[in-house]
C-alpha positions as CSV (number, residue, x, y, z in Angstrom):
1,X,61.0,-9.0,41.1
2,X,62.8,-8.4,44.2
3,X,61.4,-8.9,47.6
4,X,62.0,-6.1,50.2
5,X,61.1,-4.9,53.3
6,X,57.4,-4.1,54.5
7,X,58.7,-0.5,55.4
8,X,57.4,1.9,57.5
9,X,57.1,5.8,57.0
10,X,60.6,6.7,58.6
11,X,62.1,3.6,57.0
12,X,61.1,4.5,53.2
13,X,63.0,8.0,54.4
14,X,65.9,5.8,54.5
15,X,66.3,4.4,52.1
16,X,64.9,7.3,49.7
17,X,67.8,9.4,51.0
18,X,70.7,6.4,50.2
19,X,69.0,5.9,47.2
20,X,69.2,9.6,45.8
21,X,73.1,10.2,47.2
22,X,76.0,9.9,45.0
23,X,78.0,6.2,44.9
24,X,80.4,8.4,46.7
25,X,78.5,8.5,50.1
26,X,78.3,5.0,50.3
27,X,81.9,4.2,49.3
28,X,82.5,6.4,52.3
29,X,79.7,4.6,54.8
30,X,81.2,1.5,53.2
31,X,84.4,2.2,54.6
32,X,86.6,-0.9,55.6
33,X,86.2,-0.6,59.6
34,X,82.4,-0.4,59.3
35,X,82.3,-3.9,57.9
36,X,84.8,-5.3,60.1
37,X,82.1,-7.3,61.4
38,X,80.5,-8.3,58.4
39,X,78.7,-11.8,58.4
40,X,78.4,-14.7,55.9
41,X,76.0,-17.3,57.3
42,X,76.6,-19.8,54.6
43,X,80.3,-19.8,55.7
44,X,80.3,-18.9,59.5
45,X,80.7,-22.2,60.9
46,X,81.6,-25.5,60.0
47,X,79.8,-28.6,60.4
48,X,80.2,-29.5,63.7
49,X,79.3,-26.4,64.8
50,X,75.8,-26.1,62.9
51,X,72.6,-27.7,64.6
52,X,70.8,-29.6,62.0
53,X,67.9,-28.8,60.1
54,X,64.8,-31.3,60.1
55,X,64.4,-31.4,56.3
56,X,67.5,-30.7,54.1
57,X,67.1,-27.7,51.4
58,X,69.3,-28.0,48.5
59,X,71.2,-25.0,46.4
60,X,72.2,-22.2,47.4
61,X,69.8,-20.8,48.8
62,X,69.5,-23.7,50.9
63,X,72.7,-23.5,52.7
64,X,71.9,-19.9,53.8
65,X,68.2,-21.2,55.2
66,X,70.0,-24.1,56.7
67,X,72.8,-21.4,58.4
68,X,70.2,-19.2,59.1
69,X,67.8,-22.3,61.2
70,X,71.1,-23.1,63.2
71,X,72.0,-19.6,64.3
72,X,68.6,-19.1,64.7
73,X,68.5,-22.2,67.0
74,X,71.0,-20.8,69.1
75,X,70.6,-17.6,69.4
76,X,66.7,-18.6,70.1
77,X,65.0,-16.8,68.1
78,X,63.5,-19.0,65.4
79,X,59.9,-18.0,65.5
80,X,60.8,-14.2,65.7
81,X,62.9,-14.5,62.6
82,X,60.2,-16.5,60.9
83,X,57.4,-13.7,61.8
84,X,60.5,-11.0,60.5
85,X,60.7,-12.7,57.2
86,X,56.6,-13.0,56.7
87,X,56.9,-9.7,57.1
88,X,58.5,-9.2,53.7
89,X,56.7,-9.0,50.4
90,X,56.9,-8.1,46.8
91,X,57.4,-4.4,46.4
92,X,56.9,-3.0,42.5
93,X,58.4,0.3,43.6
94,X,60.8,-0.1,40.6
95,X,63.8,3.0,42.3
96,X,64.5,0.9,44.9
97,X,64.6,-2.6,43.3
98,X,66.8,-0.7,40.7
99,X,68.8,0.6,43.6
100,X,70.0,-3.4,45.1
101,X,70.2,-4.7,41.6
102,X,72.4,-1.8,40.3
103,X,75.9,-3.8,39.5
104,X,77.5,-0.8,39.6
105,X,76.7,0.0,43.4
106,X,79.5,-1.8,45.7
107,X,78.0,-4.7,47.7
108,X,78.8,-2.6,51.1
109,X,77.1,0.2,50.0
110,X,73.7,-2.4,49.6
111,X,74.3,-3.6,52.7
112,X,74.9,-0.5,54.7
113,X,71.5,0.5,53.4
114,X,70.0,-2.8,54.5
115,X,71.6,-2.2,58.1
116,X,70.0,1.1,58.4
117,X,66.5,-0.7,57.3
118,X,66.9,-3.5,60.0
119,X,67.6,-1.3,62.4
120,X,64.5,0.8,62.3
121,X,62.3,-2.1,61.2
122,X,63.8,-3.4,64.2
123,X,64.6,-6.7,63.7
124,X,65.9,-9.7,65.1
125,X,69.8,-10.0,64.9
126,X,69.7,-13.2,63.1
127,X,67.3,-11.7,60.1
128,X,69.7,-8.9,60.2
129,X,72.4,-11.2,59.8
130,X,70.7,-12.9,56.8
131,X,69.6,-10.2,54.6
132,X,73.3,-8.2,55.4
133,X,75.3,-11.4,54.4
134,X,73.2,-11.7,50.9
135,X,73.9,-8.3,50.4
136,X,77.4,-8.4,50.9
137,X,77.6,-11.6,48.9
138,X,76.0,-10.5,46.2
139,X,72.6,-13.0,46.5
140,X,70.0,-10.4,47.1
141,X,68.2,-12.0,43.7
142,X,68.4,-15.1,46.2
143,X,66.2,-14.0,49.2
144,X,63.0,-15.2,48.0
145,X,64.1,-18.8,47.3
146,X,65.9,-18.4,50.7
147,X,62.6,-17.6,52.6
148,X,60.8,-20.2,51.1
149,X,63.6,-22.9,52.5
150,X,63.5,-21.5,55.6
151,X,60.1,-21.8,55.6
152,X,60.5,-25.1,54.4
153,X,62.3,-26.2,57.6
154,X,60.5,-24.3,59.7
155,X,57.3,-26.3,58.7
156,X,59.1,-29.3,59.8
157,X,60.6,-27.7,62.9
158,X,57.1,-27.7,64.1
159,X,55.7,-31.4,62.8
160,X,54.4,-30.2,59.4
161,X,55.5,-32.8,56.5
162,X,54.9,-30.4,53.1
163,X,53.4,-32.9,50.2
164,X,53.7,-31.1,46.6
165,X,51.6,-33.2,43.9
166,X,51.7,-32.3,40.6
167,X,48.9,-33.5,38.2
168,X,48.4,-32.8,34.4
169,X,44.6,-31.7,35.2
170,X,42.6,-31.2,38.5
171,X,42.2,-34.2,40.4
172,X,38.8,-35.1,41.9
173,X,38.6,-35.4,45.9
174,X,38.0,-39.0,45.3
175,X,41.6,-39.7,43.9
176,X,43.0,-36.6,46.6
177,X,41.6,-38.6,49.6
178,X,43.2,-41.8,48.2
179,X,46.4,-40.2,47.8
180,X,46.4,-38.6,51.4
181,X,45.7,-42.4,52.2
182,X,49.0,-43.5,51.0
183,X,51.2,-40.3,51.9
184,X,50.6,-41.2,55.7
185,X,52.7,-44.2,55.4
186,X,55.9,-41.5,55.0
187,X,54.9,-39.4,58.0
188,X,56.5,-40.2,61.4
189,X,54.3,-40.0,64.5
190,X,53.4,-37.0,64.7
191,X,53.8,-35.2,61.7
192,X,51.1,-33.9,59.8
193,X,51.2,-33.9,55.8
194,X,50.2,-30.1,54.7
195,X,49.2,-31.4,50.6
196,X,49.7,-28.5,48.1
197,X,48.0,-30.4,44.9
198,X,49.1,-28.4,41.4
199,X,47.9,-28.8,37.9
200,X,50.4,-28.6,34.8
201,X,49.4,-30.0,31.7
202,X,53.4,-30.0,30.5
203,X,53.5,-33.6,32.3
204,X,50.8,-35.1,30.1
205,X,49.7,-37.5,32.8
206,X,51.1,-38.9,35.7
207,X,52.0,-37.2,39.1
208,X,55.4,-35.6,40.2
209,X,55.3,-36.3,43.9
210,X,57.5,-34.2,46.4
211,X,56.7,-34.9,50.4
212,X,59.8,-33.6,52.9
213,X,63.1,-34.2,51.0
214,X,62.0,-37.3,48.9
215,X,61.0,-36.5,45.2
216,X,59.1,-39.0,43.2
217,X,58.5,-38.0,39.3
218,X,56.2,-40.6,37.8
219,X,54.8,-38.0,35.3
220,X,54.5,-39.6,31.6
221,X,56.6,-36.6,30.0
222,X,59.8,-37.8,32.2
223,X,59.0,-41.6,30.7
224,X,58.9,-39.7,27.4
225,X,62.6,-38.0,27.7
226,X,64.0,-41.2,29.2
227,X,62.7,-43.5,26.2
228,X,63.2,-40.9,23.7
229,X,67.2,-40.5,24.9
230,X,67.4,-44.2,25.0
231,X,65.8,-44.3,21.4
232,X,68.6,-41.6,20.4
233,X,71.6,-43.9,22.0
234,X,70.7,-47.3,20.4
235,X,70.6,-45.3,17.2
């Protein structure tokens, strides 16, 4: 499912209008000198140029969230575009997720709707940025992974240390409060561990433990697929 924007009353005029015009209008707002400025945060600026993120997010989506926390850093508007993208949400209204998934619409043409959507949802220039640079790049299926690391390094931006545990059943608050015990020797001073404790019984026993960028898998379904592939290679 796509995430959009939260829109308002003039904005779902918007895009209702790009959405019912021919592919011809938009080749035509999709004209080469409109995008002269186009943007591609992932590529924008090299490494010496970005500020560094506090946690590292991996894939793709995590080079645009890292992109997006530098140029966010320097154009200072982190918190704005963190209240910009909370302001996003699942949207079921199937003609416009049919619209930005359409292959056969051109990339500008997806973008120059997005523009138009920023611009009255009046946003910050750096979420502009972001959601125009997926669009043009064809990673719009991206966004949601993309929130979620910038959210990711935003939690750390401000002292939080995120702590996924994964358990094969519910654990009791006994075992959670011994477990909070020991995550405390990863945080620095000052950080506080925000524990997110889930339950899938595909692990068999065991946890999977993920707290900032370190990832731990101690579940017994991982001891099974190593043993069983060293089983398979003495054979």
């Amino acid at each position: 499912m796509l995430v959009t924007v939260d829109l308002t009353s003039a904005v779902c005029e918007v895009i209702s209008d790009l959405i019912s015009q021919s592919l011809r209008f938009f080749k035509k707002m999709a004209s080469k000198q409109f995008f002269t400025t186009a943007r591609s945060l992932s590529t924008s600026a090299t490494h010496s140029q970005m500020i560094k993120p506090p946690v590292q997010v991996f894939g793709m989506e995590g080079r645009y969230a890292c992109a997006l926390y530098s140029a966010g850093s320097k154009l200072k508007q982190l918190e704005t575009i963190e209240k910009d993208l909370n302001s996003l949400q699942f949207k079921t209204n199937k003609k416009i997720e049919d619209f930005f998934l359409n292959p056969v619409l051109q990339r500008q043409a997806k973008a120059a709707a997005i523009q138009s959507i920023c611009e009255n949802s009046k946003f910050s220039s750096g979420t502009t940025n972001l959601l125009v640079a997926l669009a043009e790049n064809g990673r719009l299926k991206k966004l949601n992974s993309v929130i979620n690391g910038f959210k990711t390094i935003m939690s750390a931006h401000r002292g939080d240390l995120p702590c996924e545990i994964v358990a094969a059943k519910p654990l009791d608050d006994q075992t959670i409060k011994a477990l909070q015990g020991v995550l405390k020797s990863f945080a620095k001073k000052g950080e506080n561990i925000i524990l997110d404790v889930k339950v899938d019984p595909s692990i068999i026993g065991g946890l999977i433990v993920s707290i900032g960028d370190k990832y731990v898998d101690m579940s017994i379904a991982s001891k099974v697929k190593k043993y069983t592939s060293l089983l398979q290679t003495a054979a």
